[in-house]
Structures are given as structure tokens and as C-alpha cells.
N, C-alpha and C positions, 0 to 999 in steps of 0.2 A: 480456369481458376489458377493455373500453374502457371499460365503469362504472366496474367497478375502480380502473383506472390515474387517473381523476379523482375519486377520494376522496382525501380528509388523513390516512386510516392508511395507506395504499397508500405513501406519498410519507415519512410520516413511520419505517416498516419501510423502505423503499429507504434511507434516507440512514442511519438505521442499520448495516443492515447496511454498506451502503458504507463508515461510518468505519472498521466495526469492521475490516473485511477492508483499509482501507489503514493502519489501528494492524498487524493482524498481516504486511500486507508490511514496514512498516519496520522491525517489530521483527528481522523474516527476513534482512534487509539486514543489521543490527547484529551481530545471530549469527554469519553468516556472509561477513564482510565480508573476510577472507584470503583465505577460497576463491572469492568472485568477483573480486577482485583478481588472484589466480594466473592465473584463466581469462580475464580482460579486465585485463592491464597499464596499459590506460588509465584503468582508473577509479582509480587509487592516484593518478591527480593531482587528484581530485576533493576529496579532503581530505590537507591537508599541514601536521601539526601544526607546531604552533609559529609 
């Protein structure tokens, strides 16, 4: 496992998937940005248009 983890496919698969899985948290954020809002009131001060 430790050969592994000190290759450049190893490293270059890791940070892929990692963008890709923080593209689909924020997109989960945008989706559903009412319904965490309703369940945490404090995040409606996080962004305040206008």
C-alpha cells in the first residue's frame, strides 16, 4: 500500500476524485440551499443578496 501511495497515478486519482466529490458537495449546497437554511437559520447570513 505504501508503494502505492508514492506513485504520481496514485496522487494524480486522489486529487481527482477529491475535486470531483468537492464540485458535487457544492453543487449539493446550491440545490439545496432553502432546506439547509430552514435547518440551520444561521447560514441565511452567509449570503445576503444585494
Amino acid at each position: 500500500m505504501r508503494d502505492w501511495m508514492l506513485t504520481d497515478a496514485f496522487w494524480r486519482w486522489a486529487w481527482c476524485v477529491s475535486l470531483i466529490m468537492a464540485m458535487l458537495a457544492g453543487m449539493a449546497c446550491y440545490e439545496w440551499w432553502d432546506d439547509i437554511v430552514r435547518v440551520w437559520p444561521a447560514a441565511a447570513r452567509l449570503y445576503l443578496p444585494g
